[in-house]
C-alpha positions in Angstrom: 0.0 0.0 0.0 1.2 3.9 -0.4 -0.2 6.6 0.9 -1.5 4.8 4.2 -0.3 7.1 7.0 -3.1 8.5 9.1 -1.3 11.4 9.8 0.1 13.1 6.9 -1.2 10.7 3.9 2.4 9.8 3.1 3.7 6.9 2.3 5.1 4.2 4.5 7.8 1.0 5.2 7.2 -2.2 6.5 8.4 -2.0 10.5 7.6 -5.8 11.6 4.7 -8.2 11.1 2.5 -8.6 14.2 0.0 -11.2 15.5 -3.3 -12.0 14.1 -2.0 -11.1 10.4 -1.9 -7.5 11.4 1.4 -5.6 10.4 3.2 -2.6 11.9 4.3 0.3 9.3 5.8 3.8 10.0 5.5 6.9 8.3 8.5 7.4 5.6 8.1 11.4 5.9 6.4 12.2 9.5 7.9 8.9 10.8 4.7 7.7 12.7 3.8 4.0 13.5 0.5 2.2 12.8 -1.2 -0.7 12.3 -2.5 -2.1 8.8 -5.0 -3.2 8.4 -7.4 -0.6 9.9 -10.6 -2.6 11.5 -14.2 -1.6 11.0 -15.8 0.1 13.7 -18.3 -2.6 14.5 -14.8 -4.7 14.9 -13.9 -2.3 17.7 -17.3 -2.4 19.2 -17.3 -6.2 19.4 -13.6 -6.0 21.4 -14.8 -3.5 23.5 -18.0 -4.6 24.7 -17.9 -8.0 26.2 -20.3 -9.8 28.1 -22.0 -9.4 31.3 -19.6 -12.1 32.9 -16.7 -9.4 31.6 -13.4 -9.5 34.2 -11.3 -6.5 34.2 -9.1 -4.9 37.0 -10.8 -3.3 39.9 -9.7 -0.3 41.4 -10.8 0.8 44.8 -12.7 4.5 45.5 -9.1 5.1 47.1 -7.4 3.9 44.3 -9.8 5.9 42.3 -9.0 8.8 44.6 -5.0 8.4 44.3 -5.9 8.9 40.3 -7.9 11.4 40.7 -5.2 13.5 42.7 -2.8 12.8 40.1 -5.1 13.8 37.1 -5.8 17.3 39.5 -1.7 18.1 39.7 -1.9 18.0 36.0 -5.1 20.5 35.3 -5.2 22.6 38.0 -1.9 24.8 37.3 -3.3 25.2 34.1 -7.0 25.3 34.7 -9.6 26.5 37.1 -12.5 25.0 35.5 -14.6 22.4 37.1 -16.2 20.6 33.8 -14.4 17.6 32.4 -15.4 14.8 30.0 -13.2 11.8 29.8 -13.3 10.2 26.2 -13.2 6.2 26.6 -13.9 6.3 30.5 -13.7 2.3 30.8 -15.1 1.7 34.2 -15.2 5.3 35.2 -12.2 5.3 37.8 -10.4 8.3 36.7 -13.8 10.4 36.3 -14.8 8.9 40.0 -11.1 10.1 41.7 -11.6 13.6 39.8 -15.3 13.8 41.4 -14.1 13.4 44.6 -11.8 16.1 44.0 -15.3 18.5 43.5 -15.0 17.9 39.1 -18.3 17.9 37.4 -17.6 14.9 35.2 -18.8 13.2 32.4 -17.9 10.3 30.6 -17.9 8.0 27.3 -16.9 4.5 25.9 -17.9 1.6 23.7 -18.7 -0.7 26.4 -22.1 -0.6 27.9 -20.9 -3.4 30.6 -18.1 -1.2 31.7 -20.6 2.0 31.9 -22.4 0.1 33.8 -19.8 -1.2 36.2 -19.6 2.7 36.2 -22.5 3.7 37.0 -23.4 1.0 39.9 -19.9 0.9 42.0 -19.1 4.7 41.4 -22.5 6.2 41.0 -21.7 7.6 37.8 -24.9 9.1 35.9 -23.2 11.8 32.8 -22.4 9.0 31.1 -23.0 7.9 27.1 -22.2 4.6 25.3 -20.6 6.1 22.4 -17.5 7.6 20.8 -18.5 10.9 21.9 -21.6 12.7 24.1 -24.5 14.5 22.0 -23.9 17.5 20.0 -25.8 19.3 22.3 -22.5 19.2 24.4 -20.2 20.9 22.2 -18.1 23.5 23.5 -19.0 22.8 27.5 -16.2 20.9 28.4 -13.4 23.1 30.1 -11.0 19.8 30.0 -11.1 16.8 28.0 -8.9 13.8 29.2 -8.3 10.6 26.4 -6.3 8.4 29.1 -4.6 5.3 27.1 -7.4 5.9 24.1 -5.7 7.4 21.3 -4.0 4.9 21.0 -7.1 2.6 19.8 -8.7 5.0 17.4 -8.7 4.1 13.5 -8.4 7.9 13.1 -6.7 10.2 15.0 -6.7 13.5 13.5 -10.4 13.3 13.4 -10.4 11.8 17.0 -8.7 14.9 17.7 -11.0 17.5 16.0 -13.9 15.5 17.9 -12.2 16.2 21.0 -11.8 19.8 20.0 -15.6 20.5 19.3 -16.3 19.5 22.6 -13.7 22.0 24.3 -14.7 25.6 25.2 -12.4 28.5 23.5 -9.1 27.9 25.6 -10.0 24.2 27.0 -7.3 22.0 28.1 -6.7 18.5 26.3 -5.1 15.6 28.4 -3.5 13.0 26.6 -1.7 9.9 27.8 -0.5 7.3 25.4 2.3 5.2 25.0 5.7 5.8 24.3 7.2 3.8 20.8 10.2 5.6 21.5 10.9 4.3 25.0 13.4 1.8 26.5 10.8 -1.1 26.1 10.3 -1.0 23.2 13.3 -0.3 21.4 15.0 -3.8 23.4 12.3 -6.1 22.7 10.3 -4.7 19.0 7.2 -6.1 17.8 7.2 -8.6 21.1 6.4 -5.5 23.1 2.6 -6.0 24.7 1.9 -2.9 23.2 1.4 -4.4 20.1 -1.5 -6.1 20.5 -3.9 -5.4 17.5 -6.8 -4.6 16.8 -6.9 -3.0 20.7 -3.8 -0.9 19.6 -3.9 0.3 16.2 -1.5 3.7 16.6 2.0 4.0 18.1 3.1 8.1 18.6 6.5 9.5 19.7 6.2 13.0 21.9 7.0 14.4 18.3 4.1 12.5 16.1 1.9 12.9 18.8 2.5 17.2 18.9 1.8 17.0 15.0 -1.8 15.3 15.8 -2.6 17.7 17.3 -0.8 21.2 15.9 -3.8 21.9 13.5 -6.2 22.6 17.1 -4.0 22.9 19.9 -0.8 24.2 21.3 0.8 22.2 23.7 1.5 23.4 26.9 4.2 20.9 28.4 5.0 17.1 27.8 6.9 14.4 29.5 8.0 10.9 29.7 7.3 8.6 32.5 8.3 4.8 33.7 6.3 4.8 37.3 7.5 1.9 39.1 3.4 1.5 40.7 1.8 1.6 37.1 0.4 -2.3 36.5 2.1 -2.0 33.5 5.4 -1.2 34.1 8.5 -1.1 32.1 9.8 -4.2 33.9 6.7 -6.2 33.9 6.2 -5.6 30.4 9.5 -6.7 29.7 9.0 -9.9 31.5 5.4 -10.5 29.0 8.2 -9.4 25.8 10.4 -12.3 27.2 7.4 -14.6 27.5 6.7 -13.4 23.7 9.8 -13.6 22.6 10.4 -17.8 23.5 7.1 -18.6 22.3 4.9 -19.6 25.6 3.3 -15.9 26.6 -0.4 -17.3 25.4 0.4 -20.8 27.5 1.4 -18.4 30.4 -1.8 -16.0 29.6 -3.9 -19.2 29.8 -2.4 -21.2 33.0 -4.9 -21.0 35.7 -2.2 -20.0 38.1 -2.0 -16.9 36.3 -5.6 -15.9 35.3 -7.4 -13.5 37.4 -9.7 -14.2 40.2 -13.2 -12.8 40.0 -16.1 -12.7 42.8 -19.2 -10.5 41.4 -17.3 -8.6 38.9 -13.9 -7.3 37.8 -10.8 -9.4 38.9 -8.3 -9.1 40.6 -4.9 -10.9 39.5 -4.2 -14.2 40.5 -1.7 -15.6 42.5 1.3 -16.1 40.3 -0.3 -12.7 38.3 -0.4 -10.9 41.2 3.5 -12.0 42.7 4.6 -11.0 39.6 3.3 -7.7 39.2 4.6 -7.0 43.4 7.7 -8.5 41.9 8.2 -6.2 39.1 6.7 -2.9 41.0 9.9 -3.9 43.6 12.4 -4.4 40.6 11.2 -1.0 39.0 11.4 0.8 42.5 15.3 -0.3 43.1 16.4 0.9 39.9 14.3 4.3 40.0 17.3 6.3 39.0 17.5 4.5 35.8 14.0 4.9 34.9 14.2 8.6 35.9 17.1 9.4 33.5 15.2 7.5 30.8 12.3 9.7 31.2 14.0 12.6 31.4 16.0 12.0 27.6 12.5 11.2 26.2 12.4 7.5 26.5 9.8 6.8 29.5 7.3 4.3 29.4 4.4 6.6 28.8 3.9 10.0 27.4 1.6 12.2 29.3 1.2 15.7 27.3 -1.4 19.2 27.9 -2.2 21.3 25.1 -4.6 24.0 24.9 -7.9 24.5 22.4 -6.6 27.4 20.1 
């Protein structure tokens, strides 16, 4: 194929064949990675809303608290403004720690079984099983967070411009995504867990991800970050790589000792899960200073970036 990239319409080279007949490509003029092929819509709405029965990790209201004080050191330097809409909410837990912090929230997201997990542990009511809420809401949002979600879209720039509408004049955009210029992934490639298609169909750099967004925002700061307490860390994602690498990471996935534990809704992990995400949270913690000197030149686990509606 030419002309492919969902950026800039340029043309692109082969990067590494992935699972499930999916293969990665970047950019050959802006340099951004992504998936071909794209998936239908109705594909992503099948993946995203499972069944009733559904498992997924729980987090606690002071969990959901600790979040939401992390998401309110981002805004509030930035931002007095109390209305925020979280694109692709999942179970609700960021929206709930931000409420608790006195946020008038609302959220959105493809799976009607996680709204609902929203709405009955968290009390969550502003909520709409879609891509976005009504067009009645345009322009009433004074922040609009897409934690982990643009990374799953089959188009960003519009993705973008969506998020835009739904901004007042000035409004703050958080992004988190994750990083395809980090340490991770550079070692260990396509056997990254990132790069698990159709659920992850774009990969940005700090760089690709500023030129998403250049045509409606300006960006007001952006980092990199490894943080040792993320379930997802750089060391246990390392440790799935390995697993990926040798052949036996679906054995592993599917070994009872390692599949979560569930009693009335989402799981948590199970034993052997569980050990070895205390065991890589440890690992991560002693070599801190590594991590932190990877973040700083750019190469952290995750980017986190702020840009303002022009």
């Amino acid at each position: 194929m030419s002309g492919s990239c969902p950026l800039c319409g340029s043309g692109e080279r082969l990067v590494s064949k992935l699972d499930k007949g999916f293969q990665l490509f970047e950019c050959t003029a802006c340099m951004f990675q992504f998936v071909l092929p794209r998936p239908g819509i109705d594909e992503l709405k099948a993946v995203y809303d499972p069944p009733p029965e559904w498992s997924s990790t729980f987090h606690t209201m002071e969990e959901a608290q600790k979040t939401g004080r992390r998401f309110q050191r981002m805004i509030s330097p930035y931002s007095s403004g109390r209305e925020v809409l979280e694109v692709g909410c999942n179970t609700g837990f960021i929206l709930q720690g931000l409420k608790q912090f006195g946020y008038s929230v609302c959220g959105t997201d493809l799976s009607e079984t996680a709204l609902a997990y929203a709405r009955r542990e968290y009390g969550l009511t502003d909520l709409y099983c879609s891509e976005f809420p009504p067009a009645d809401r345009e322009e009433t949002f004074d922040v609009v967070i897409a934690s982990h979600i643009i990374e799953h879209v089959i188009d960003p720039p519009r993705f973008v411009r969506e998020c835009a509408r739904f901004l007042k004049p000035g409004g703050l955009f958080l992004v988190l995504t994750p990083n395809v210029r980090s340490v991770g992934i550079r070692t260990f490639g396509r056997h990254y867990p990132v790069f698990c298609p159709p659920i992850h169909l774009n990969y940005f750099s700090t760089g690709t991800l500023r030129r998403v967004l250049s045509g409606a925002f300006d960006v007001v700061w952006s980092e990199t970050e490894s943080h040792w307490a993320d379930p997802r860390n750089t060391t246990f994602n390392a440790l799935v790589s390995m697993s990926h690498a040798i052949g036996v990471k679906n054995r592993l996935k599917n070994a009872d000792t390692f599949k979560a534990t569930s009693q009335n809704g989402p799981s948590r992990p199970g034993g052997a899960m569980g050990f070895l995400r205390k065991t890589s949270h440890a690992a991560q913690l002693l070599a801190s200073p590594l991590f932190a000197l990877g973040d700083w030149t750019g190469a952290g686990e995750n980017i986190s970036l702020l840009a303002r509606k022009k």
